[in-house]
C-alpha positions as CSV (number, residue, x, y, z in Angstrom):
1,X,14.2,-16.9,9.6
2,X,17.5,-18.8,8.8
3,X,15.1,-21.8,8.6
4,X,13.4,-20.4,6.0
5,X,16.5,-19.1,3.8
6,X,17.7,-22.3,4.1
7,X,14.5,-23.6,2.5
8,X,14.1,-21.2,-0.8
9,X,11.8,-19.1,0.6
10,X,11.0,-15.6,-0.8
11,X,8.9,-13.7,1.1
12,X,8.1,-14.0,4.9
13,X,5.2,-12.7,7.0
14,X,5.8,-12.4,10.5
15,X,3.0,-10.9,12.9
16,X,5.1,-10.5,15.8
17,X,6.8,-7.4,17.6
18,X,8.1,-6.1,20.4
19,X,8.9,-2.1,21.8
20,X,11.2,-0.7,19.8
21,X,14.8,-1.4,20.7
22,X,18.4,-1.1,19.4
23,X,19.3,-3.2,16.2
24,X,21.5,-5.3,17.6
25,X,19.2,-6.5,20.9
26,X,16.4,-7.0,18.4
27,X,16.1,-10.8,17.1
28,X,13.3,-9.7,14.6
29,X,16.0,-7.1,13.2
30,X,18.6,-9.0,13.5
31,X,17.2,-12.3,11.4
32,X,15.6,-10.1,8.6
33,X,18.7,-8.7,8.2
34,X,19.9,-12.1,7.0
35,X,16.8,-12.9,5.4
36,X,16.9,-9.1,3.4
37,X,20.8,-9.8,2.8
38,X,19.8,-12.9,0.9
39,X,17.2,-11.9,-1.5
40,X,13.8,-12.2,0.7
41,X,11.2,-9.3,1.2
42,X,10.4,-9.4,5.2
43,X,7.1,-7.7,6.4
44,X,6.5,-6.9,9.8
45,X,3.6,-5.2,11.7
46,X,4.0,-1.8,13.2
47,X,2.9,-2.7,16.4
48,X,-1.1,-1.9,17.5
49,X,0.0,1.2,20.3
50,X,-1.6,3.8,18.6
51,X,-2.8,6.9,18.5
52,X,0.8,7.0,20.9
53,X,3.4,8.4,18.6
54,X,6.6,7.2,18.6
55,X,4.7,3.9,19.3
56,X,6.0,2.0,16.4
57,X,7.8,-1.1,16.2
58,X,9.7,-3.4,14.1
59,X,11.7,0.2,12.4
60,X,14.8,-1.2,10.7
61,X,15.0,0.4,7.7
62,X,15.8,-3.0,5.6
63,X,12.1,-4.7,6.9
64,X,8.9,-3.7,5.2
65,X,7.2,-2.3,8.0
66,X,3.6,-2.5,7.9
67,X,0.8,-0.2,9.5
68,X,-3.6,-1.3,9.6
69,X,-6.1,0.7,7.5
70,X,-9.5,0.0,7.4
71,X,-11.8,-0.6,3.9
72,X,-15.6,-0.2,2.9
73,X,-16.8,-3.2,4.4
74,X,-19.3,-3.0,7.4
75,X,-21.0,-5.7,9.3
76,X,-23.8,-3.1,10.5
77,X,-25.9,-2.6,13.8
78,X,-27.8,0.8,14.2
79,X,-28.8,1.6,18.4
80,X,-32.2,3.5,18.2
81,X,-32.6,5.6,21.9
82,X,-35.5,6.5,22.7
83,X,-35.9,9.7,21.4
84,X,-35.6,8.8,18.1
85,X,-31.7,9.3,17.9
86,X,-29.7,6.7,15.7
87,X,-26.0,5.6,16.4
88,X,-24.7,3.5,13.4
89,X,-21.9,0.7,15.0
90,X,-20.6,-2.6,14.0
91,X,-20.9,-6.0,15.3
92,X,-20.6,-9.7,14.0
93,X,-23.3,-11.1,16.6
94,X,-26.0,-12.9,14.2
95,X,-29.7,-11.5,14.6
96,X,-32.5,-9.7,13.0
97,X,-33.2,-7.3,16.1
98,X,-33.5,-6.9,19.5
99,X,-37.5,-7.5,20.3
100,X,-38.3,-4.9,22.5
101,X,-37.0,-1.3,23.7
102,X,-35.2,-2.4,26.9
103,X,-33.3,-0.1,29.9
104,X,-29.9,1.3,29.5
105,X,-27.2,1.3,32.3
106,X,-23.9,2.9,32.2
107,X,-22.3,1.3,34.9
108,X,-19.1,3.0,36.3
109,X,-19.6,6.9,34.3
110,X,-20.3,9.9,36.2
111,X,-22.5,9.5,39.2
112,X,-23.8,6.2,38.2
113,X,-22.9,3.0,40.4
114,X,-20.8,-0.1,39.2
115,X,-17.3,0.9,37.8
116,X,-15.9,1.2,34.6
117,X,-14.8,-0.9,31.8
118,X,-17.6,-3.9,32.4
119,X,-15.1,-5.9,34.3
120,X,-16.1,-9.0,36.2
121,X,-16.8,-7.0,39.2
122,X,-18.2,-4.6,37.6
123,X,-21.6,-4.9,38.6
124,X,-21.9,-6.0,42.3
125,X,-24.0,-2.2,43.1
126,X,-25.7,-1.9,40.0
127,X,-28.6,-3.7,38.5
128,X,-27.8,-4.9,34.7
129,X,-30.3,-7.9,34.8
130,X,-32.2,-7.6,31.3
131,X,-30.9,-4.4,30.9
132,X,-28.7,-3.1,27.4
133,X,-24.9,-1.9,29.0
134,X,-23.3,0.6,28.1
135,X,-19.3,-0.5,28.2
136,X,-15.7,1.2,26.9
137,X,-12.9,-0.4,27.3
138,X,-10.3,-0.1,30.3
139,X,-8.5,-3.3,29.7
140,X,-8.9,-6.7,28.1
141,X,-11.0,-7.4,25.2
142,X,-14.7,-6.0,24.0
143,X,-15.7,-9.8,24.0
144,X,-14.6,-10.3,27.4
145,X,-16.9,-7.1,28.2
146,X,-19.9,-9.2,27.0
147,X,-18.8,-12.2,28.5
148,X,-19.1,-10.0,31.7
149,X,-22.2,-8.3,30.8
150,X,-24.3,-11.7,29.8
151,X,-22.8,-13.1,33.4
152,X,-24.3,-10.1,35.2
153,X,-27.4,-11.0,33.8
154,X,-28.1,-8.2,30.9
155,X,-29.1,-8.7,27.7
156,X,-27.4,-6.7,25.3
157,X,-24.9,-4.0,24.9
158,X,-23.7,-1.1,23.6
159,X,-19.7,-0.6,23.3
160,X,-19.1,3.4,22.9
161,X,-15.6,4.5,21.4
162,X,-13.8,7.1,24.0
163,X,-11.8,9.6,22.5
164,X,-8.5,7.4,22.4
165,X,-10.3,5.0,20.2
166,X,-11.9,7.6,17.6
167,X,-14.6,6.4,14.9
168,X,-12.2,3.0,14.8
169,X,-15.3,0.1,15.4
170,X,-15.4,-3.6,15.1
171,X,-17.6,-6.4,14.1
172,X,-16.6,-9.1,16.7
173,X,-18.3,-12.4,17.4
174,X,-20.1,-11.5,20.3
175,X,-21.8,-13.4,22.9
176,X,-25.0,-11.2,23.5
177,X,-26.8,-8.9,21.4
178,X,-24.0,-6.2,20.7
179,X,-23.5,-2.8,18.6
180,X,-19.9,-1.0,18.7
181,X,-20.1,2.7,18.4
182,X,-17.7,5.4,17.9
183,X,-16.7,8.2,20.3
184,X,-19.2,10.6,19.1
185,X,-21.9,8.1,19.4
186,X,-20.7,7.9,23.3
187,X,-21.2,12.1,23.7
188,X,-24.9,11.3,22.6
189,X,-25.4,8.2,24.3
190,X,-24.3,10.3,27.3
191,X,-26.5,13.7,26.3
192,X,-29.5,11.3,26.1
193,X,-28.8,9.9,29.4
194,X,-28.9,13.3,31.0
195,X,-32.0,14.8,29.5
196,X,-33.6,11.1,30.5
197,X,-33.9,9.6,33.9
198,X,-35.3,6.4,32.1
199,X,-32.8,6.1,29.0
200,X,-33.8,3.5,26.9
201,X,-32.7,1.6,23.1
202,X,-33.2,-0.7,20.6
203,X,-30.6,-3.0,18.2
204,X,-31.3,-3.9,14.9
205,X,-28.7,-5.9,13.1
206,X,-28.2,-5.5,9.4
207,X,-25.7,-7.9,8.3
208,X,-22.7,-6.8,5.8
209,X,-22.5,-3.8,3.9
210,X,-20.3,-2.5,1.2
211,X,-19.6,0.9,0.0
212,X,-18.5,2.3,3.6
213,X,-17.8,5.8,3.7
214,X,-14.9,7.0,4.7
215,X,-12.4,3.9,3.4
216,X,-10.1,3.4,3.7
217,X,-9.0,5.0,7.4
218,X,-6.0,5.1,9.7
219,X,-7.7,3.0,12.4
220,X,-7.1,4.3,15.8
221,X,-4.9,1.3,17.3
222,X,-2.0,1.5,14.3
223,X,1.6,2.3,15.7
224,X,3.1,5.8,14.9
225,X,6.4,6.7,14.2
226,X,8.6,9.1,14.3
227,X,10.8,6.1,15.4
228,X,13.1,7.0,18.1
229,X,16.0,4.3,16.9
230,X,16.4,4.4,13.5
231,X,17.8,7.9,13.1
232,X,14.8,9.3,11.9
233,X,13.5,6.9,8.7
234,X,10.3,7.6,8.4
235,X,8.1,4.7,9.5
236,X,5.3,3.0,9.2
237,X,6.2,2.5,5.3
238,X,3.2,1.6,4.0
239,X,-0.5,0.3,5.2
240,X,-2.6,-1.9,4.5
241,X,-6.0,-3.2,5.3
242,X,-6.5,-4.6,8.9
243,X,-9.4,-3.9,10.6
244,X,-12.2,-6.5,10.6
245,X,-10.5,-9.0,8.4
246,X,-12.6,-11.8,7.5
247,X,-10.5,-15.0,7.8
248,X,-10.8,-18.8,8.7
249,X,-10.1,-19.7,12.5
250,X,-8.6,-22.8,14.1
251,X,-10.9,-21.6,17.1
252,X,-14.8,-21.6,17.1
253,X,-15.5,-17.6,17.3
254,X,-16.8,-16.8,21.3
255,X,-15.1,-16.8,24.3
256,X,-13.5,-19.9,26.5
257,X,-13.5,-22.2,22.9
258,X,-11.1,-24.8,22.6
259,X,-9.7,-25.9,19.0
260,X,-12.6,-28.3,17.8
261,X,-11.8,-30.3,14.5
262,X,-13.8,-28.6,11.4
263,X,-13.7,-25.0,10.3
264,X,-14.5,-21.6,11.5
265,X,-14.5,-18.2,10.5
266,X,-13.9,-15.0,12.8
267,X,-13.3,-11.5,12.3
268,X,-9.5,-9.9,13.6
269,X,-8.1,-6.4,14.0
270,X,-4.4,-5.4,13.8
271,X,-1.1,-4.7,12.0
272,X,-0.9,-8.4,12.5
273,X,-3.6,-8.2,9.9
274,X,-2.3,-6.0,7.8
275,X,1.1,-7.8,7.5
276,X,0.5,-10.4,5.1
277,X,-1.5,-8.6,2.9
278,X,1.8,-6.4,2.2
279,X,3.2,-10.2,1.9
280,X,0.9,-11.3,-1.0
281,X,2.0,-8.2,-2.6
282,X,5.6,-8.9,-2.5
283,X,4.7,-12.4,-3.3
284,X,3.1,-11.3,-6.2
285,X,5.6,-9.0,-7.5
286,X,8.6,-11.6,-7.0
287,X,6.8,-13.4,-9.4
288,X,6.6,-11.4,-12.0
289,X,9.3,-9.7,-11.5
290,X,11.9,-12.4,-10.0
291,X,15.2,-10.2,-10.3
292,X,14.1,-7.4,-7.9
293,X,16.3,-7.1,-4.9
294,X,14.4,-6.7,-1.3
295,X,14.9,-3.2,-1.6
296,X,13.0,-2.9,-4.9
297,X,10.0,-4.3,-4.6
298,X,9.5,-2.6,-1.1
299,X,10.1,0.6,-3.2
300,X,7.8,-0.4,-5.6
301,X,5.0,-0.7,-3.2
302,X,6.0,2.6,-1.5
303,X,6.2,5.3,-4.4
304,X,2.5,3.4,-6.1
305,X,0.6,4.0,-2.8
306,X,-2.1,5.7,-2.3
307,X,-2.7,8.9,-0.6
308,X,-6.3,9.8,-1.3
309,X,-9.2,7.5,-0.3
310,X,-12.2,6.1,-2.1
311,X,-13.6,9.5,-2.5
312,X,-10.3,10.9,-4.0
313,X,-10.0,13.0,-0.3
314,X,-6.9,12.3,1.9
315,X,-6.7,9.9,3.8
316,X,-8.2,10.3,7.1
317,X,-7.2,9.2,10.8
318,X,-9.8,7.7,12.7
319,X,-8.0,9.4,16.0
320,X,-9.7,12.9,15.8
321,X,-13.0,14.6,16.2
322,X,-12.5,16.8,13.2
323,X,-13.3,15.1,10.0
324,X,-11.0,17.5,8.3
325,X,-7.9,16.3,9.9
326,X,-5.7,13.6,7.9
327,X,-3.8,11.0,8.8
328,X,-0.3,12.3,8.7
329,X,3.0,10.6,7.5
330,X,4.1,8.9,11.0
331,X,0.5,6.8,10.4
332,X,0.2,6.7,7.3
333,X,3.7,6.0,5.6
334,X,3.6,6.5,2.1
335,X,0.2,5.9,1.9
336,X,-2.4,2.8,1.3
337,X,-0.6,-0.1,-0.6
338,X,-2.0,-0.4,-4.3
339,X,-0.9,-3.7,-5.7
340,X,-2.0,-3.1,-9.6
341,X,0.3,0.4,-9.5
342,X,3.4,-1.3,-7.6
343,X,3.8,-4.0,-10.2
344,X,4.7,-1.0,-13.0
345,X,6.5,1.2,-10.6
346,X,8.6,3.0,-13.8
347,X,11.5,3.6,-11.4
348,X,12.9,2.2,-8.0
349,X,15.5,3.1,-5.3
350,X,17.4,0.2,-4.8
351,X,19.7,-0.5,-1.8
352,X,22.3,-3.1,-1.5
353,X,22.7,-5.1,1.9
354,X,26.6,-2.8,2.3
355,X,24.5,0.3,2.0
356,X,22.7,-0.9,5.5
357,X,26.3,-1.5,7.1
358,X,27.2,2.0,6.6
359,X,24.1,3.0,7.6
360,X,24.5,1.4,11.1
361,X,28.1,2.8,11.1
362,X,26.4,6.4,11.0
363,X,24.2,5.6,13.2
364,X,27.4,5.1,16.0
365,X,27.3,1.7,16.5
366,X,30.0,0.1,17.9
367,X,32.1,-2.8,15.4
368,X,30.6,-5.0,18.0
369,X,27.3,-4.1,17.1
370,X,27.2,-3.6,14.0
371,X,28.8,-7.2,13.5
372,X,26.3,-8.4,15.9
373,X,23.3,-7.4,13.5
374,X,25.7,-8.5,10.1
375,X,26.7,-11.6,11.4
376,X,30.2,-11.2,10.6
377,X,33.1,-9.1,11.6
378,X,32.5,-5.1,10.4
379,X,34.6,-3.0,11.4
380,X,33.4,0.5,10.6
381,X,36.4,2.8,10.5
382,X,36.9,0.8,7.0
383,X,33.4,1.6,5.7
384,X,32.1,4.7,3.9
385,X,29.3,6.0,6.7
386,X,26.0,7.5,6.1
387,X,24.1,9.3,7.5
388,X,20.2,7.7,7.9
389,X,18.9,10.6,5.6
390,X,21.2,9.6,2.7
391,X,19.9,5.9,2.4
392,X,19.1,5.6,-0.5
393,X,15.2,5.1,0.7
394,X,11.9,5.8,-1.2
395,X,11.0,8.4,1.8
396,X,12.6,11.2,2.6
397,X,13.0,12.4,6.4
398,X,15.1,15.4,7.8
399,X,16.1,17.1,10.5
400,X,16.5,20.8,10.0
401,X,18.1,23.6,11.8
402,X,17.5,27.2,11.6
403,X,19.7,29.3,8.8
404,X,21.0,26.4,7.8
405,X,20.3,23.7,4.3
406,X,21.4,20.4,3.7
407,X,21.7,18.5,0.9
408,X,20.8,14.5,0.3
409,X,21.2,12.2,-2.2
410,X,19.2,9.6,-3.5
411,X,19.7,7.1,-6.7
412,X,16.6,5.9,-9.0
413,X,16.7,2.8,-11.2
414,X,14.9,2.3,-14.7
415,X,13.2,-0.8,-14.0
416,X,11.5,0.0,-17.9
417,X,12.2,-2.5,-20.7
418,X,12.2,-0.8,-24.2
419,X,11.7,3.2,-25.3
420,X,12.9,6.7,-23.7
421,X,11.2,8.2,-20.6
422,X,11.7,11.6,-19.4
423,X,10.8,12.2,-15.6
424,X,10.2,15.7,-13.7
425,X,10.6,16.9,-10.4
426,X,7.4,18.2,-9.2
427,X,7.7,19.3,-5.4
428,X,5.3,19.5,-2.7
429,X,6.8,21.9,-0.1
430,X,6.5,21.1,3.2
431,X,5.7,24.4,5.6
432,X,8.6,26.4,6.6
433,X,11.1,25.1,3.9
434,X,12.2,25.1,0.1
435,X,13.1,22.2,-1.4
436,X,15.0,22.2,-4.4
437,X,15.4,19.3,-6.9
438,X,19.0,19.1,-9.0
439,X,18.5,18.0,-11.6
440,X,14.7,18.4,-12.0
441,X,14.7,16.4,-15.2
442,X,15.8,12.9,-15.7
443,X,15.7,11.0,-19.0
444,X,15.8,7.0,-18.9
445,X,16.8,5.1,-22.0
446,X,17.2,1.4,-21.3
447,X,16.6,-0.7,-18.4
448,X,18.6,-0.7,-15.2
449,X,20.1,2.4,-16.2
450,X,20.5,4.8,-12.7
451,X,20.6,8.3,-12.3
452,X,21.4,10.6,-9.0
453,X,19.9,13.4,-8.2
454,X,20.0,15.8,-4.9
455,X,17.7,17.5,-2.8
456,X,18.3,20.6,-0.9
457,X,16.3,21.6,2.0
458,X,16.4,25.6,3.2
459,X,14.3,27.2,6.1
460,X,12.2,29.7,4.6
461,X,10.4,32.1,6.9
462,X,8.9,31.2,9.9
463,X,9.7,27.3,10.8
464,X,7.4,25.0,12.9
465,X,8.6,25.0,16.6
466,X,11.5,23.2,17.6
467,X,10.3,19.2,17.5
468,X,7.7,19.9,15.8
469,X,7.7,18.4,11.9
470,X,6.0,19.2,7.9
471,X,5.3,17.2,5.5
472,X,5.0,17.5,1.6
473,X,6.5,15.2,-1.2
474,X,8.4,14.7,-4.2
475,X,6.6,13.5,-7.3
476,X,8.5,12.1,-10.4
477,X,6.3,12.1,-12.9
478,X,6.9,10.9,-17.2
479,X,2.8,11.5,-17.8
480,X,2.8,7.5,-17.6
481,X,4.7,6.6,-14.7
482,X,4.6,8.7,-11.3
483,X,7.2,7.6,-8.6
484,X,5.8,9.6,-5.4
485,X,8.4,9.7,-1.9
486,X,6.7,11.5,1.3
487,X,9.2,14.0,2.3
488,X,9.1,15.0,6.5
489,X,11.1,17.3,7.6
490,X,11.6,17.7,11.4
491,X,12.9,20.9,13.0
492,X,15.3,21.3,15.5
């Protein structure tokens, strides 16, 4: 990272991370603080430990941190039992269909031999030999299953989703026929298997498909906040797509491949994916709008995104049996990432690098810490503290007592060249609590003009349980601009 500020570079895209640590043990942190401090937009991946909350990583407030979605595009493969039941999956393995209705196995579930996962020694008291296998994953990778399964001798198989993994499939390059199916699909893989001493399938491969329904998706694996070091920012901030993301390869697609010269294309899953598509955002908007701080553009992105899918329904997580549920704030952020909407955001929040030293020194870093993560001597007791709440962030996360309100502050920016806009508060209440906007109405008259505004929280009624948190949002809107912060409040 100080390699590339020494080099002119604007926007970085790094697909690394690590748990979640304090600031000033975390290198990430630490360089794109420097990188932030001098003008460039960092993006980092939430980390790929979901559906565990409090899974993300990479949560410093000055880094763009990035969580997967999913899109429309499917690379298709139905599994026909034999009772006439369908089970729509995914796969990238090339071929018109499996000739014949073969056996199934499920080595490893309930009273059936082998063990679980399709490990190497998965088979040694079960026959798979031309047989279709039925596999979920206990470690390593769903190619390495089939790399397994084709060494035992069967012929094809069928990866079924367990409940951890949700509807989230993918279309790897496989080594045998393959179809990946989604949890559901594994409850009637399993029904038919019970009502059938002789199960048996078919898979027919139908190549790509667009027009998927429901896209996008909070895939399964995506990292969830809250964040348990940042003093409650909310986090992921945004999402993007990455889940089966099309791209060239330095490695021939299949297991055991070493980097041949020539080109390759494979398909790849993960915030890693996700990461530099919020990159070529940023990029985009640093371009055509080259006096935007850090700060700004990643506010830009955040109040534009998207909170309803395709369909104009929210936004769903792949992580439930109930198709009703939504993806809620700690995996979605501020929503899916809309690049045409970001680049005319109306108004930003804006924070200087000195806003994030007084943020650390609220957090109760030590000087040595805090100078640790600045790279230069801070000493706090000099420095106005905030708290992490008064950031001046395009989110909004609380902590609420009982009987009691607090008040935060936040400061938006006209980042409108020519003519008058009026804004007005319209608030989404989250459960349990009134929020009041002062002053509900702000009028904008030239460009880089800033206004402040505060927001009071107030249990109302009966609140959520203790740890337990609600969500809503707060909408400026001018009829042509709308500048939309999440709002989670957490109760204590």
């Amino acid at each position: 990272m100080d390699q590339a500020i020494d080099d002119g570079v604007d926007v970085l895209s790094i697909s690394l991370g690590d748990l979640a640590m304090p600031f000033y043990k975390d290198s990430l942190a630490i360089g794109a603080f420097s990188a932030v401090s001098k003008g460039l937009v960092v993006c980092l991946p939430a980390g790929n430990s979901g559906p565990d909350i409090s899974s993300i990583e990479n949560d410093a407030p000055w880094a763009m941190t990035v969580g997967a979605s999913s899109h429309d595009r499917r690379v298709k493969a139905t599994v026909k039992l034999g009772d006439g039941t369908k089970l729509e999956g995914q796969t990238g393995y090339e071929l018109s269909t499996l000739n014949s209705s073969l056996p199934i196995v499920f080595p490893g579930f309930p009273l059936q031999n082998g063990t679980e996962g399709c490990l190497s020694g998965s088979f040694r008291n079960i026959d798979v030999k031309g047989k279709i296998v039925v596999c979920y994953i206990v470690r390593g990778t769903f190619v390495e299953m089939g790399v397994n399964v084709k060494a035992a001798g069967g012929k094809a198989m069928i990866i079924a989703n367990t409940f951890r993994e949700g509807i989230t499939t993918y279309s790897d390059v496989h080594v045998l026929p393959t179809a990946h199916v989604n949890d559901s699909s594994l409850q009637k893989l399993w029904k038919y298997k019970k009502s059938n001493p002789n199960p048996t399938a078919t898979i027919t491969f139908h190549g790509t498909y667009f027009g998927a329904r429901p896209s996008p998706t909070i895939p399964s694996f995506s990292s969830r906040g809250p964040s348990l070091i940042n003093g409650g920012i909310l986090k992921p901030d945004i999402v993007g797509p990455g889940v089966n993301i099309l791209s060239a390869s330095p490695v021939k697609p299949g297991p055991g491949q070493k980097a041949p010269p020539g080109s390759y294309f494979n398909f790849l899953s993960g915030t890693s994916m996700a990461t530099p598509h919020l990159a070529g955002v940023a990029a985009l908007l640093k371009s055509t709008h080259k006096n935007w701080s850090a700060a700004a553009i990643k506010s830009a992105i955040m109040t534009t995104a998207d909170r309803l899918d395709l369909d104009l329904k929210p936004i769903r997580d792949d992580y439930t049996y109930d198709s009703r549920d939504t993806a809620n704030l700690f995996a979605l952020g501020a929503g899916q990432v809309n690049p045409q909407a970001a680049n005319d955001p109306g108004l930003v929040y804006d924070i200087i690098p000195l806003n994030y030293i007084q943020y650390l020194c609220g957090l109760g870093y030590s000087n040595g810490n805090v100078s640790a993560i600045a790279r230069r001597q801070v000493q706090c007791d000099k420095i106005h503290k905030i708290k992490a709440e008064d950031l001046n962030y395009p989110s909004i996360s609380v902590t609420l007592a009982p009987k009691t309100k607090k008040n935060i502050t936040r400061e938006l920016t006209n980042v409108v060249d020519g003519g008058t806009e009026v804004y007005h508060a319209v608030v989404e209440e989250p459960n349990g609590t009134s929020v009041v906007v002062s002053p509900n109405t702000l009028r904008f008259s030239k460009l880089d003009e800033k206004k402040k505004f505060t927001v009071e929280f107030k249990v109302t009624g009966i609140p959520l349980s203790k740890g337990e948190s609600a969500e809503g949002q707060l909408l400026w809107s001018s009829g042509k601009h709308k500048v939309r912060s999440p709002i989670s409040v957490t109760f204590a």
